[in-house]
N, C-alpha and C positions, 0 to 999 in steps of 0.2 A: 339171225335166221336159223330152222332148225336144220338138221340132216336130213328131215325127210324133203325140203325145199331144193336141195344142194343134191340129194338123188338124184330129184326130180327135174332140175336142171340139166344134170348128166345123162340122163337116160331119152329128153327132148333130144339133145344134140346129139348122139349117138343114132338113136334111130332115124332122125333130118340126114346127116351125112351118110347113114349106111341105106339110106333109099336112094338118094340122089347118087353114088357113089356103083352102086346095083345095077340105076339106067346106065350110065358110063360104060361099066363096063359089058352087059349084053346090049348095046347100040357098038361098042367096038367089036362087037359078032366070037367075044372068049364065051369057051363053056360054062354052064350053071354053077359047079364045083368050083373052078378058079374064081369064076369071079363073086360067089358067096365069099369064099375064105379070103380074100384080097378085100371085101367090102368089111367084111365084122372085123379083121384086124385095123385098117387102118382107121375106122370108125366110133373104137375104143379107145384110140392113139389120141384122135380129135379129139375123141366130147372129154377125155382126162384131160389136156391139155384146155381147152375152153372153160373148163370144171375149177380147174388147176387156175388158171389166169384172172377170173372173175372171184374164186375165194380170196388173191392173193389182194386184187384191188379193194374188195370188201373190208379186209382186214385192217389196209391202209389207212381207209376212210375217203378213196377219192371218189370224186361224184363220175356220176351217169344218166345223162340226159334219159338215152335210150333206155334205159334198163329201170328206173325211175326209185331203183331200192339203196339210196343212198340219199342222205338228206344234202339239198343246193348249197354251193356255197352262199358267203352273205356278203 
């Protein structure tokens, strides 16, 4: 898989957890400022981590129903 796949990976779940993460925190009624900076931090934290966890299984070679970029076992 190339780097621009493994971006693009990164950059899907980053922006997923830093919108959903956004409502959270202006439904708990924090300012626009805190809760931006609380959302892009731990939003980066995520999608590295989820980034980080699926290269690490890829490299392994363990399959993934869901994910479907891994050939089945036999």
């Amino acid at each position: 898989m190339s780097r621009a796949w493994w971006i693009k990976q990164f950059v899907v779940a980053t922006v997923l957890v830093f919108v959903v993460l956004m409502a959270v925190e202006l439904l708990k009624a924090h300012d626009i400022e805190t809760a931006l900076a609380f959302s892009a931090l731990w939003s980066v934290i995520a999608g590295a981590v989820f980034t980080g966890a699926r290269v690490y299984r890829v490299r392994k070679g363990q399959y993934c129903a869901i994910c479907g970029d891994t050939p089945a076992p036999k």
